[in-house]
N, C-alpha and C positions, 0 to 999 in steps of 0.2 A: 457072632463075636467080631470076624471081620467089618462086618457091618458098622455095628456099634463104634468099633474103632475109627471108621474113616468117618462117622458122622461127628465123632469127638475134634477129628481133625479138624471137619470143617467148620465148626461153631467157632474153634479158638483163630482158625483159620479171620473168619469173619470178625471177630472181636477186636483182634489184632489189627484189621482193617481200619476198623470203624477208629481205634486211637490214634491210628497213627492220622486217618483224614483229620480229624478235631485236631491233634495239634498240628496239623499242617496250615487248616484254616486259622486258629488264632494265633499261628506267627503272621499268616498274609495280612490278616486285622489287625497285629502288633505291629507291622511294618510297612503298610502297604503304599506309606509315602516315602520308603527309604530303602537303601539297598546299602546295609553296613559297607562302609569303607575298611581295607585293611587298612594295618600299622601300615605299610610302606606307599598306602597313599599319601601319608604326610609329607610335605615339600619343607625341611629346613632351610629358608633365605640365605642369603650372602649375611654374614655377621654386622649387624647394627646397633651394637651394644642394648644395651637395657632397654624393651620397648615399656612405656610409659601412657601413651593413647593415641587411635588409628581414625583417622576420618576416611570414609570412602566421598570420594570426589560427588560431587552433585551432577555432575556432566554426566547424561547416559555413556555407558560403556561402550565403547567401537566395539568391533564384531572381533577383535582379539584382541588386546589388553584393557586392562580396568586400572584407572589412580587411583591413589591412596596417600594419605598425608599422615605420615608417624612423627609422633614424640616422642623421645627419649627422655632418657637419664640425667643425662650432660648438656639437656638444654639444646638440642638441634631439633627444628622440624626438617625433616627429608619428602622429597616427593618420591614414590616407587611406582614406575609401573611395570606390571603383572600380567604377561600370557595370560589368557584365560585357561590355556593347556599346558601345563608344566610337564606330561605325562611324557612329552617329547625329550623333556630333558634329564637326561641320565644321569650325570656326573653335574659336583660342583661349576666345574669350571664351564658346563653346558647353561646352568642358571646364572652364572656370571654376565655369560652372554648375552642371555634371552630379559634379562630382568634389568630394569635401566632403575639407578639410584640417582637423586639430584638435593643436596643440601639446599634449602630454603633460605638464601641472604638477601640485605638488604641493598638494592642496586644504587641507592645513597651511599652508603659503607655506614651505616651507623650498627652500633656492636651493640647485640642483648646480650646481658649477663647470662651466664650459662647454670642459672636454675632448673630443675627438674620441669617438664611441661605435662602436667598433669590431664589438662584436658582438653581438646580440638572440638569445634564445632565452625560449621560452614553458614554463613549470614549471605543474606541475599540483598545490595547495594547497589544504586545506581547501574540496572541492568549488567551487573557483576555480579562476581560471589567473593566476599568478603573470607578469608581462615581465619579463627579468633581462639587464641591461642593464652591458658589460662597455667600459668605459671607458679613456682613456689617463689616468686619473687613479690608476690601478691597483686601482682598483673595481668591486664588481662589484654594480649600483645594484637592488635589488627592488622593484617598483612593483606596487599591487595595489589593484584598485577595491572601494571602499567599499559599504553598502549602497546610498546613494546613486550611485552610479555614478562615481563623482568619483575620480581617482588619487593614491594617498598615497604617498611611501616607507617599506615599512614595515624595510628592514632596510640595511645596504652591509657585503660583504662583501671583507675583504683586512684591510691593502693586501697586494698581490700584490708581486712584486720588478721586474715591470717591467709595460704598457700587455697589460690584458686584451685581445691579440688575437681572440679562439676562445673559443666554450663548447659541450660537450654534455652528452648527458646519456644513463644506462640505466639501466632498472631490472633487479635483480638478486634471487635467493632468497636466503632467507637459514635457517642449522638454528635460531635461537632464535626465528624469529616464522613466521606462515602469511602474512603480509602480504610483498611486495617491497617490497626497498628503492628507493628511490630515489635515485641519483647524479647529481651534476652536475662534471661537469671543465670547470676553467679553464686557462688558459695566463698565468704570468707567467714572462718572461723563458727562462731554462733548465729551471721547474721545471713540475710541473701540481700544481693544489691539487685537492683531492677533495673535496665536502663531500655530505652527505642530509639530506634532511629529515625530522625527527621534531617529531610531534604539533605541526605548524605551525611550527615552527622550523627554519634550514638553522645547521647545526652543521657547522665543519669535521672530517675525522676524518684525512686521511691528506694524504701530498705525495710524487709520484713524483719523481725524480732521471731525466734522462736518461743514458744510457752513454755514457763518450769510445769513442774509437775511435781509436788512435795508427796505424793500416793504412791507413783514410779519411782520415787529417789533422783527427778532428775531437776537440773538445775541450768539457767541461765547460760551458765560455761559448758554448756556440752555441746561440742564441735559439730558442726553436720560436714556429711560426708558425699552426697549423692544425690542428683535430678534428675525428674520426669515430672512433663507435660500431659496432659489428654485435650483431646477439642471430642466434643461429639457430635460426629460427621452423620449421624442420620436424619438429625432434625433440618426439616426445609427452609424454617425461620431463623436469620441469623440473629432474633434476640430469642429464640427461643435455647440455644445450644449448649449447653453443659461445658467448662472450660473451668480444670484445675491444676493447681500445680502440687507437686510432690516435695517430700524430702528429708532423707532419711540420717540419721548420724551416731556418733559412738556408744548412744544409751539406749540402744536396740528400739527407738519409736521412731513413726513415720509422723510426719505432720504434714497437716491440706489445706490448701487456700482457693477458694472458688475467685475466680477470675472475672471480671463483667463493667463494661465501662469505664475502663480506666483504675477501676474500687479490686482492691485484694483486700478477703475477707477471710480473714481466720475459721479454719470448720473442722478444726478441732485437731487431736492427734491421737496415736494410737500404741501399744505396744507390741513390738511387730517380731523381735529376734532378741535373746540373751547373747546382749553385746551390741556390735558394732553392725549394723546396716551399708551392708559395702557397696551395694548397688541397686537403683531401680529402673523398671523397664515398663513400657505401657503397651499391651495389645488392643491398639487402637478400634480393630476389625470386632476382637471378640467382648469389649468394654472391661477387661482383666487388668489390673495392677501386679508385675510381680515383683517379690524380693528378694534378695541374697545376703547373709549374715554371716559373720565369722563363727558362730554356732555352726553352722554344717547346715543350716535348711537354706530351703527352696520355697517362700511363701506367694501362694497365688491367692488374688481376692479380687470378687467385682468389686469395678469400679462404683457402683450407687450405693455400696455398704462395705466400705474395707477392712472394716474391725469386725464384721459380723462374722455368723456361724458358716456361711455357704462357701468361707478359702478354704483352701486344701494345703497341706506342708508336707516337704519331702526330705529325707534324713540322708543327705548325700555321706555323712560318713558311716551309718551304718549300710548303708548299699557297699561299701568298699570293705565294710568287714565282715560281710558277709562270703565274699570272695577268697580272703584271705587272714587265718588265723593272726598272723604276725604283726598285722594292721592295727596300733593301738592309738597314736595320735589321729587327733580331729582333722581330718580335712576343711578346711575355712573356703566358704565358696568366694571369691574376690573378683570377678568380671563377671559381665553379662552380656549378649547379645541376641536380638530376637535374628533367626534363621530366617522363619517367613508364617506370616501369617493371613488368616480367616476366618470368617465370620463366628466358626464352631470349631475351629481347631488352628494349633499354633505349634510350631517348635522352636526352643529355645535353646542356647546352649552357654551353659556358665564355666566357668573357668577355677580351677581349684589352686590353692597353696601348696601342694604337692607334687604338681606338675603334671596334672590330668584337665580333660573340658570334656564335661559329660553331656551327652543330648535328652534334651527334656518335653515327652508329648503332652500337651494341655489338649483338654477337651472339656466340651461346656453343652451341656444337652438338660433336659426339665430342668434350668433353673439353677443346676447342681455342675460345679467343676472338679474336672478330674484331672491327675497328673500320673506322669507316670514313664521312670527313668526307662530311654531308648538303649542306649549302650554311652560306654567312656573309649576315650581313645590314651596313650598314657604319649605324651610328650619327651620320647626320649630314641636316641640314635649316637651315633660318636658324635657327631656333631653339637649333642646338647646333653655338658656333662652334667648329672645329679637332677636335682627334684627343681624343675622351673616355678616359680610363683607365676603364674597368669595373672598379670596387670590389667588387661586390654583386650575386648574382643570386637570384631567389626567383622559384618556381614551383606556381604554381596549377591542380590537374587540376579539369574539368568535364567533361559528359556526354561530347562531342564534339571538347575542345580543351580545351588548355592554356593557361593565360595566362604569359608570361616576365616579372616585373618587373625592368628594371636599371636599377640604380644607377650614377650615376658620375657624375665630376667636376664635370661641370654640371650636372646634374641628374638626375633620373625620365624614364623611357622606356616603353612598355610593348608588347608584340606577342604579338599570338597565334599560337600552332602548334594547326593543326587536323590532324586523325589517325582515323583507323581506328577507331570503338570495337570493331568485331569482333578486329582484329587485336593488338588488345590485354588482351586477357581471356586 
């Protein structure tokens, strides 16, 4: 009986073993690029009102702080630089210190209207880097430091037909020069403007038209919201290379334009989210398209077939109601920003209307892509009263970790994701 007894022990003994390894092993395999941050590693900034869109500086990062060019609410770009180690800083008044803020003016004195600046991107000019700065004034402002270091406007480009949400940018070959071109797309209203730069000057050259869609219910007037680029970086042959543009808007489709000598060529569009298409992102490394809707999903698709069967979508508001019974409004996903990415795997991190930015694992193995929510962080401290809308997300790779910048409502936020460098090469 003894016997029997202790051999009972040890089976469950053993069983209990064997579960608790398994799920020990697929947390290491759910996580093995990440080491959950607490709440209290979130850094609240010095208050800079309503952030609106974050550029990370083009200049590699010194070995302790990293720029950053924010847009606000009220029409200010500010320059911030950022410790790369805030952990040193205990108290407000310790980040006062350590974190240097500088308003962006014009060292002529000429005065921008103080419209919302929806979207920052960095242009590369005359052995410079050009800030271009896309406003609700339907402008799209070019700032650019002097010898002296000092920021001038040197150009503004439009008006566009309605508030420059969105800008990007590709370079493309072209048959009359050895030089690429350079593009930058805006968004105003229904249309995109196209312009390049030559020999210092940005010149507009073309303006894409979206396609109604009488099937979809969508029509001419439906505002686009959001760009993204791809170049495909594996091909050896620069006329062989795959090069399109993205772009998504309030009647939840994405629309594509293959890119190639000069020629943008309509290829077609797709319906991507019920409603509005807040954001798009390209994982360059893994050839993946992603999207973000005020629906609550999270749509990932390759790149060679984005309407087909092989995306994957993620229900970022029932993941929160799963958490918690009380949770009855939709979470709207409203920023994006790719963390870091590879060949076969990417994280990403989207920003919600409720004042959370949840981390998001993509993986792409036979052909097939997977997703699959990491954890949420919730944006909130004394310092940041009630539910933040997430505008804006910008992210910074370093040896060992990534810095997340967001933006929103009430202000600057910052957190770091630390990760794998092995598992990410």
């Amino acid at each position: 009986m003894m016997m029997d007894f202790l051999l009972l022990n040890s089976m469950l003994l053993v069983l209990w073993l064997a579960v608790l390894l398994h799920y020990t092993i697929s947390s290491v395999i759910a996580f093995s690029t990440t080491e959950l941050p607490q709440k209290n590693d979130i850094h609240h900034l010095p208050s800079l009102g309503g952030i609106t869109s974050i550029l990370s500086s083009p200049h590699v990062p010194s070995s302790d702080t990293s720029t950053y060019f924010i847009g606000t609410k009220r029409g200010k770009i500010k320059q911030v630089n950022i410790p790369i180690d805030l952990n040193s800083a205990q108290s407000t008044n310790d980040l006062l210190q350590t974190i240097k803020v500088e308003d962006i003016e014009d060292a002529n004195g000429k005065i921008i209207k103080p419209y919302p600046i929806f979207s920052l991107l960095d242009c590369e000019m005359l052995n410079n880097h050009d800030v271009l700065a896309g406003g609700g004034d339907r402008y799209i402002t070019v700032w650019r430091q002097n010898k002296q270091g000092e920021w001038e406007v040197v150009d503004q480009l439009g008006p566009h037909t309605g508030w420059v949400k969105d800008l990007a940018t590709c370079s493309c070959s072209s048959f009359d020069s050895e030089e690429d071109i350079q593009y930058i797309f805006s968004i105003g209203c229904n249309c995109i403007e196209v312009w390049c730069t030559i020999d210092g000057v940005y010149k507009h050259v073309h303006k894409l038209q979206i396609d109604s869609s009488v099937e979809l219910g969508c029509t001419l007037s439906s505002d686009l919201l959001c760009l993204a680029t791809y170049a495909d970086e594996c091909s050896n042959s620069k006329e062989e290379k795959k090069k399109y543009l993205f772009s998504g808007g309030v009647d939840g489709r994405i629309h594509r334009w293959s890119i190639s000598n000069n020629e943008f060529l309509s290829a077609g569009a797709f319906s991507a989210h019920d409603g509005r298409v807040n954001s798009l992102a390209v994982c360059q490394s893994m050839g993946v398209l992603v999207s973000i809707g005020s629906d609550g999903y999270v749509r990932v698709s390759p790149i060679a077939d984005p309407s087909g069967w092989k995306g994957v979508s993620l229900d970022i508001t029932d993941y929160f109601r799963k958490d918690s019974d009380t949770i009855s409004t939709q979470r709207k996903a409203t920023s994006m920003c790719i963390v870091y990415e590879e060949s076969k795997s990417s994280v990403i991190c989207v920003g919600t209307s409720c004042g959370h930015i949840v981390l998001i694992n993509i993986d792409k193995s036979d052909n097939m892509i997977h997703a699959s929510i990491l954890y949420d962080v919730y944006i909130a401290s004394e310092k940041v009263e009630g539910n933040a809308v997430v505008h804006a997300l910008c992210s910074t790779q370093y040896e060992n970790s990534s810095r997340i910048l967001i933006g929103h409502s009430n202000g600057l936020s910052s957190l770091m994701y630390p990760y794998d460098q092995e598992n990410t090469n």
